[in-house]
C-alpha positions in Angstrom: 42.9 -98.9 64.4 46.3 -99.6 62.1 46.0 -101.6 59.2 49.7 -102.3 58.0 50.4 -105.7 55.3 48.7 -108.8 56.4 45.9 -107.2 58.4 42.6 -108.8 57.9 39.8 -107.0 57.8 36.1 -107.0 56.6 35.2 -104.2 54.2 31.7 -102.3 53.9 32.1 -100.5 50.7 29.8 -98.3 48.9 28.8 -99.2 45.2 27.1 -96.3 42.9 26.5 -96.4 39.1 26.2 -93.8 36.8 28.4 -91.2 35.3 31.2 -89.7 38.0 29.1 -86.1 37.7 25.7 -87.9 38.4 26.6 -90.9 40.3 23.7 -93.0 42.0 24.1 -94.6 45.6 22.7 -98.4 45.2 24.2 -100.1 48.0 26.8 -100.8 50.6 28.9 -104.1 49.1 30.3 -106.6 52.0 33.5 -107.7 51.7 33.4 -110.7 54.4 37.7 -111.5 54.1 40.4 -109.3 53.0 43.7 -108.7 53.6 45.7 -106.2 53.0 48.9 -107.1 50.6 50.1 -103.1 49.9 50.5 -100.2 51.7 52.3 -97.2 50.8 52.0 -93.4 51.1 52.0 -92.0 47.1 51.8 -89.0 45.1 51.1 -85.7 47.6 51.5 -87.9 50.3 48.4 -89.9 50.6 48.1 -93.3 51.9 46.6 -95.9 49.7 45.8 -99.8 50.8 45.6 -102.7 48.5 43.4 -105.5 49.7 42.8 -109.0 47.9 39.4 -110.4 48.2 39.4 -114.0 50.6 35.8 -113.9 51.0 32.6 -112.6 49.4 29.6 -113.1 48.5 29.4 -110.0 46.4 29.4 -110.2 42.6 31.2 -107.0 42.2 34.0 -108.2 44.1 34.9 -112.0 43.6 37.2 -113.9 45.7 40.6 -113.1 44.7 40.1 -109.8 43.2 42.2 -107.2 44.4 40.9 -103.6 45.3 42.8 -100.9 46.0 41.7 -97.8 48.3 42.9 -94.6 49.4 43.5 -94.9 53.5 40.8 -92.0 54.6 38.5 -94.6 52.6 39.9 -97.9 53.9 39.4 -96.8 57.7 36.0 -95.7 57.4 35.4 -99.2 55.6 37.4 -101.3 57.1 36.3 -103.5 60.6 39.9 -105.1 61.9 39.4 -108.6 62.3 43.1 -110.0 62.6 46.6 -108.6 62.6 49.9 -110.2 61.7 52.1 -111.2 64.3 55.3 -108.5 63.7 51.9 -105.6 63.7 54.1 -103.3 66.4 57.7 -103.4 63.6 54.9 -103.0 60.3 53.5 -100.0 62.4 57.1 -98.7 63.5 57.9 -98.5 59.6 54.8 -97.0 59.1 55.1 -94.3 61.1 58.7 -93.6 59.9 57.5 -93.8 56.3 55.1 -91.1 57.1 57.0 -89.0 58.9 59.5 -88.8 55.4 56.6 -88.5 53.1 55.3 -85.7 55.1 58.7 -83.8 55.4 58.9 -84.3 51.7 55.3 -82.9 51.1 56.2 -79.9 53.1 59.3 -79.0 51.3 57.3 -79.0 47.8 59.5 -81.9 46.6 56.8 -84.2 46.5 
């Protein structure tokens, strides 16, 4: 699985309340429609995805809304459900983006 811009994917994504020491699980929010509008490898070289909202039900997540998440997150979360036509050059720049980021990350210039 590769999500890269334009993929569109469904996201299962868990919702908890409370303080961040004592958070609560309450449920897993469904995400019918997103698509993914960012993707970038950041600060100490992790990958982060931002998705807008095209469908949902979910009143924590409107249509339109956009939610960003760090990639070990969006995988587990994310079902594909359609990928944009260039998918193998997005993925191509992908890996080569990686591939600097971790060189970078390595050499402690990150």
């Amino acid at each position: 699985m590769n999500i890269v811009e334009g993929t569109i994917v469904s996201l299962e994504i868990p919702v908890f309340r409370g303080s961040f020491r004592n958070a609560k699980f309450v449920r897993d929010a469904v995400i019918g429609k997103a698509i993914c509008i960012k993707e970038k490898y950041g600060h100490a070289c992790k990958h982060w995805f931002t998705f807008e909202v095209l469908e949902s039900n979910d009143p924590d997540f409107p249509k339109g809304m956009k939610k960003r998440m760090q990639g070990k997150n969006a995988y587990r979360c994310a079902t594909i459900l359609d990928q944009p036509e260039d998918e193998d050059e997005k993925i191509e720049s992908k890996r080569n983006r990686k591939e600097i980021m971790q060189t970078l990350c390595e050499g402690g210039m990150a």
